[in-house]
C-alpha positions as CSV (number, residue, x, y, z in Angstrom):
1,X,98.6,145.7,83.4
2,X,95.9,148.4,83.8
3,X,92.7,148.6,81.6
4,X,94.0,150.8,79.3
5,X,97.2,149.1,78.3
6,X,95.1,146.2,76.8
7,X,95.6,145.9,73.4
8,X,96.0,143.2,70.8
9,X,99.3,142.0,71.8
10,X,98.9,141.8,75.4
11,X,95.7,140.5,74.9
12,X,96.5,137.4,72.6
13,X,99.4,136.6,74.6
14,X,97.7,136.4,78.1
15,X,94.5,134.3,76.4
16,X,97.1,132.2,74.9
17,X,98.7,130.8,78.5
18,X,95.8,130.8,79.8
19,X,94.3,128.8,77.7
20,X,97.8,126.8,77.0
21,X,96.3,127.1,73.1
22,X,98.5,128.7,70.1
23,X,95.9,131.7,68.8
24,X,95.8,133.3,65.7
25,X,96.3,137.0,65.5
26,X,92.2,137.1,65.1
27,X,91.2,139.9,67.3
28,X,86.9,140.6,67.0
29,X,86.2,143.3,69.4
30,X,82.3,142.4,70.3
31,X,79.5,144.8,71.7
32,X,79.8,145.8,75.2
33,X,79.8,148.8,76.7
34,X,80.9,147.6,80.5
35,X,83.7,144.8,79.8
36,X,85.8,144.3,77.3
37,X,84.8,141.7,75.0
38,X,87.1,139.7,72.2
39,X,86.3,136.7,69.8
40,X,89.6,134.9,69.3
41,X,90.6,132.2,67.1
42,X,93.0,128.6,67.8
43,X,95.7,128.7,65.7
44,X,95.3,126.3,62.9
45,X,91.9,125.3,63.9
46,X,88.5,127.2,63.6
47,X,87.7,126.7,67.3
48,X,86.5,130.1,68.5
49,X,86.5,131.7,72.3
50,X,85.2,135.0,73.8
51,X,87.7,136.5,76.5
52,X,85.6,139.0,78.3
53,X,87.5,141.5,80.9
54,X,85.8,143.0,83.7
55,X,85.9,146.7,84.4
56,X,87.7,146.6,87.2
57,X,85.4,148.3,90.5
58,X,81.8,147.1,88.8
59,X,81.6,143.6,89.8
60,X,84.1,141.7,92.9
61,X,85.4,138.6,92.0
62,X,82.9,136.6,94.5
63,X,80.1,138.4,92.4
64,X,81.8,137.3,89.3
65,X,82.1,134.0,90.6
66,X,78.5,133.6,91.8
67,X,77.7,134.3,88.4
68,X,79.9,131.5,86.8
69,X,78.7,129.2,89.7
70,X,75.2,129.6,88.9
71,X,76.0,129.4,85.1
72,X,77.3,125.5,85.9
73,X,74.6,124.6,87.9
74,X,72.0,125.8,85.1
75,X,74.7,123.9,82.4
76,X,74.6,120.4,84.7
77,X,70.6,120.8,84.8
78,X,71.0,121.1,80.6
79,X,69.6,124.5,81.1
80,X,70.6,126.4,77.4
81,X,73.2,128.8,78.7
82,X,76.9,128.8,78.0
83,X,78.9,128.5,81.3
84,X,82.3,129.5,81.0
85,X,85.7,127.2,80.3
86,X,87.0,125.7,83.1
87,X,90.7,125.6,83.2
88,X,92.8,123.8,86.2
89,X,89.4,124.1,88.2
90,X,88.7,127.8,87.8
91,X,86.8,129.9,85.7
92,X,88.3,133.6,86.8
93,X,91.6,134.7,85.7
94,X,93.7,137.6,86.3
95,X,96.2,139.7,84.7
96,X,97.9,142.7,86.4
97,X,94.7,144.1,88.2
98,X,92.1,143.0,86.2
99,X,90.2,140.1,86.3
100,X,89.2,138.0,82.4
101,X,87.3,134.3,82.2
102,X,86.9,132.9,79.1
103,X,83.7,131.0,77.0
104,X,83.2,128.8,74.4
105,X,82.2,130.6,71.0
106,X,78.7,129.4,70.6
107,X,76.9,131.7,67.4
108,X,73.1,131.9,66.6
109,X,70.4,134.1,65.3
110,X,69.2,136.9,66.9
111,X,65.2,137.2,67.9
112,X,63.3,140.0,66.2
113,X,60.0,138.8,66.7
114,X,58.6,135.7,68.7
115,X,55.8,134.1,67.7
116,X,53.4,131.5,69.9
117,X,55.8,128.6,69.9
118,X,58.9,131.3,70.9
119,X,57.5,132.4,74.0
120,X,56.1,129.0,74.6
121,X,60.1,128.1,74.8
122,X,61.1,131.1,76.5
123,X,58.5,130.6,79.4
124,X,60.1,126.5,79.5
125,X,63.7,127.9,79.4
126,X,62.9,130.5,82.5
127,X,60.5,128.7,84.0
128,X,64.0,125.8,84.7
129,X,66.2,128.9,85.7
130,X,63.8,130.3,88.2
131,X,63.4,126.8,90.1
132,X,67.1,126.7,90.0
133,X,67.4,130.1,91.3
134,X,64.2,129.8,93.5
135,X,66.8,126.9,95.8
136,X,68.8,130.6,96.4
137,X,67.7,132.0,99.5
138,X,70.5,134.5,99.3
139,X,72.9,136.1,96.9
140,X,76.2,138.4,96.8
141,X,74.3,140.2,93.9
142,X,72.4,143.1,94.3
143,X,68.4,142.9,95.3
144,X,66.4,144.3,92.3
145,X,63.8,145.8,95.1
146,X,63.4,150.1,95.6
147,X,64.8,150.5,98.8
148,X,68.3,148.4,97.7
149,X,68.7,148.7,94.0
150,X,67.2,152.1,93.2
151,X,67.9,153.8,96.4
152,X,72.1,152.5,95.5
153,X,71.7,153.9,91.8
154,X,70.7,156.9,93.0
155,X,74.1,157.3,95.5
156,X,75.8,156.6,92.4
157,X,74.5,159.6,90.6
158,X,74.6,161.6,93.1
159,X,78.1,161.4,93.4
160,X,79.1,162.2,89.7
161,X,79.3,165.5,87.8
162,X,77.4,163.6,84.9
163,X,74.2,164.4,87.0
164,X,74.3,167.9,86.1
165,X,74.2,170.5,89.6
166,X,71.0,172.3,88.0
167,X,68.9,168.9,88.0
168,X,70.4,166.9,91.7
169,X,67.5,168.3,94.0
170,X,64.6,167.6,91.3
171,X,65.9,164.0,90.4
172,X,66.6,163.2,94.3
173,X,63.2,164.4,95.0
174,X,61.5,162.3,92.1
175,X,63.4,158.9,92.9
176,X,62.8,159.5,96.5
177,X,59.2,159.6,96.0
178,X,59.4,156.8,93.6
179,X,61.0,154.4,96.1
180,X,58.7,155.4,98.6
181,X,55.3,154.6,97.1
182,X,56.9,151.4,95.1
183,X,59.0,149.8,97.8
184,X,55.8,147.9,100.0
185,X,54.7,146.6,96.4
186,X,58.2,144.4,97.0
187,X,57.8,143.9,100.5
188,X,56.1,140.4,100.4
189,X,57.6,139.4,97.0
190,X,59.1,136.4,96.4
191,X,62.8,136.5,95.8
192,X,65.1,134.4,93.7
193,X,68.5,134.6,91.7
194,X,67.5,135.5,88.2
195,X,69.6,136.4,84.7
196,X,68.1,140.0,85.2
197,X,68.4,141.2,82.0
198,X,66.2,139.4,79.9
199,X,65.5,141.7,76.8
200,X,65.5,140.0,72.8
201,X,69.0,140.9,72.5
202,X,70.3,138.2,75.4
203,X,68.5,136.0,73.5
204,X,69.9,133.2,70.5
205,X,68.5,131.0,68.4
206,X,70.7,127.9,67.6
207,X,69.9,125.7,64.8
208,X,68.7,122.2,66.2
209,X,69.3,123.2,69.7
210,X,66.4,125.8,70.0
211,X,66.9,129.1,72.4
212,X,69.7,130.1,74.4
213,X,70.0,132.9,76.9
214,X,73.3,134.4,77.2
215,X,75.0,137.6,78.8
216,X,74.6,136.8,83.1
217,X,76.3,139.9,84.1
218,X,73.1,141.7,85.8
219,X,72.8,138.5,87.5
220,X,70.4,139.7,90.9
221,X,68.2,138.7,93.3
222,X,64.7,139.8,92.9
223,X,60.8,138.9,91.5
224,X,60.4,136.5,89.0
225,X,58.5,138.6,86.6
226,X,62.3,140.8,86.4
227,X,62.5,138.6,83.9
228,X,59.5,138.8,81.8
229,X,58.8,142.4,81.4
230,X,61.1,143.5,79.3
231,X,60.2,141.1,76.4
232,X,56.2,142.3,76.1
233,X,55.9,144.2,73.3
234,X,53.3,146.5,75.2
235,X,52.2,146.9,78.7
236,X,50.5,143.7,79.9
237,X,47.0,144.7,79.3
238,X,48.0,144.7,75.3
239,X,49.8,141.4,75.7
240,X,47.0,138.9,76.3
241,X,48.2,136.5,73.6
242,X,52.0,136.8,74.6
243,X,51.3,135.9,78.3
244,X,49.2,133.2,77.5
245,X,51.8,131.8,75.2
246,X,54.7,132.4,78.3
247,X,53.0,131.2,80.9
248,X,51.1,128.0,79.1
249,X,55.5,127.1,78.3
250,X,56.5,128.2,82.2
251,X,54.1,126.7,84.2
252,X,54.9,123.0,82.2
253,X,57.6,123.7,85.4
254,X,56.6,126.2,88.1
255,X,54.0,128.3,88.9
256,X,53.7,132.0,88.1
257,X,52.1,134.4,90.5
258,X,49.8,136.8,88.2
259,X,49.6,139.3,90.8
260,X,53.0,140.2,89.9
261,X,52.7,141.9,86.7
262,X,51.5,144.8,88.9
263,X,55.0,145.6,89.8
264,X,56.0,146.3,86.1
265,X,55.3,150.0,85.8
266,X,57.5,149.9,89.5
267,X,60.2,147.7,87.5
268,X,60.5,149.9,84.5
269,X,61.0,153.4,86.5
270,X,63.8,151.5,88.4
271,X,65.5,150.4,84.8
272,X,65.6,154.0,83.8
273,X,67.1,155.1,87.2
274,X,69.3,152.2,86.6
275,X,70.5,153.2,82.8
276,X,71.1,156.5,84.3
277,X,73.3,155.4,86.6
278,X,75.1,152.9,84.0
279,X,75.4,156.0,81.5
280,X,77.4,157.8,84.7
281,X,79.7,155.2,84.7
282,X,80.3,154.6,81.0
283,X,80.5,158.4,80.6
284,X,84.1,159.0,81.8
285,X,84.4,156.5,78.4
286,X,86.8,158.3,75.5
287,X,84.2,157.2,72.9
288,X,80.7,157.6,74.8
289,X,79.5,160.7,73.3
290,X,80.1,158.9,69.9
291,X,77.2,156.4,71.4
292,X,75.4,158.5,73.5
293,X,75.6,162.0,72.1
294,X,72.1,163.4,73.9
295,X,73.1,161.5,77.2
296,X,73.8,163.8,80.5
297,X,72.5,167.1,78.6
298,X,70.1,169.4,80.3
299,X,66.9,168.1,77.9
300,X,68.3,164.4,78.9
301,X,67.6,165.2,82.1
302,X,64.1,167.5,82.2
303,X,62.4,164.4,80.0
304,X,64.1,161.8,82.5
305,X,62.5,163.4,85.5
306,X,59.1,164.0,83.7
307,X,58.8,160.5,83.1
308,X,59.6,159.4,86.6
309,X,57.3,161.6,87.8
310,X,54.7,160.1,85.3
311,X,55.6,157.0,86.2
312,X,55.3,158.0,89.8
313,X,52.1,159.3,89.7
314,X,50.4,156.8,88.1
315,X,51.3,154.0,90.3
């Protein structure tokens, strides 16, 4: 089977021996732009699961199962994650050439806004997952530092027509200068396996069993404070009250090194290089000017390479 012959026959019937479960013909395609992500439903029951197939090249299957490994551990340590099933003693399935696992259905309520005893439980809940991923001294992931992460991004753009021919020396020029001044800011960081993602919409509430985070796919290894930045509602000199409220819930378990919060403006010009090389790859998608209709344009990329060059600059 090849990625594009999935469809809701060949889907249902390759859940259904995995899983050894009758389904019924319930087929909830869910948000992702990557995978391909399904709720399904037990025949006759109202037991839910989420099949989620891996585009095939993005992740290998010991990355994948790092991930699911990691997800257990956090799950044994009562961590709030949702590992996946475990079926005959393995969590990674295949069909044709492309690789599926399977999760519980676990719903919840999506976090708008957080207030003091929210990121008191956020900084608790991270705070477990970094001394878990802290006993990591090596991963199969990639290393969210410049001269590894960024520096591989850029490769990837360089190689696609989506960065357009006018725009490949600037860019190259910008990120180049980018990971050179930000790279010895990482040199004597501390580096652990973290969820590497952590924005409000990887995280759930779930009525009486508090806040989950979900969605391990960016798994890396890399600084701690990865995972903070990207829930301040402001650069960190706006978010006294937030960071007092994290770190007063984190360090009930491990320390956090303030000096860090200096490599944010480093982090966030390495997310945009990183978006832009996820938009190469989703580009080649039949629906992804429908989503991204400025994306890859000539004005996309002038305001791209202004900002880096802000960022750049500043730092």
């Amino acid at each position: 089977m090849t990625w594009q012959q999935l469809n809701h026959d060949s889907i249902l019937y390759t859940v259904e021996n995995t899983l050894g479960k009758k389904l019924s013909s319930l087929l909830l395609a869910r948000n992702s732009y990557i995978n391909r992500v399904y709720e399904l439903e037990e025949h006759g029951s109202r037991e839910r699961f989420i099949v989620k197939f891996y585009r095939p090249g993005r992740w290998t299957e010991k990355m994948i199962l790092e991930e699911h490994a990691f997800l257990q551990e956090l799950a044994e340590k009562e961590v709030s994650v949702i590992p996946p099933l475990k079926i005959k003693d393995k969590t990674l399935f295949s069909v044709g050439k492309i690789i599926f696992s399977l999760f519980p259905k676990k719903g919840g309520r999506a976090l708008d806004e957080f207030d003091k005893n929210s990121w008191e439980e956020i900084g608790r809940l991270l705070a477990r997952i970094h001394t878990i991923g802290g006993l990591h001294k090596k991963s199969r992931r990639i290393t969210w530092q410049p001269s590894v992460a960024t520096k591989h991004h850029l490769e990837v753009l360089l190689k696609t027509d989506y960065l357009l021919p006018d725009f490949k020396k600037s860019f190259k020029q910008t990120v180049d200068l980018f990971v050179k001044k930000a790279e010895p800011k990482f040199e004597a960081q501390e580096f652990i396996l973290l969820h590497g993602d952590c924005h409000k919409g990887n995280l759930i509430h779930r009525p009486n069993e508090g806040i989950f985070i979900v969605d391990f796919d960016d798994l890396c290894f890399g600084p701690p404070v990865q995972d903070l930045w990207m829930l301040l509602p402001d650069a960190p000199e706006n978010c006294e009250n937030e960071l007092s409220w994290f770190f007063k819930g984190y360090e009930v378990f491990c320390s956090f090194d303030l000096k860090t919060l200096e490599l944010i403006p480093f982090l966030r010009g390495m997310r945009i290089i990183h978006f832009a090389s996820w938009l190469a790859v989703q580009s080649k998608e039949s629906d992804f000017q429908t989503h991204f209709s400025e994306a890859g344009t000539p004005r996309y990329w002038n305001e791209l390479i202004k900002e880096l060059q802000e960022i750049t600059f500043q730092i």
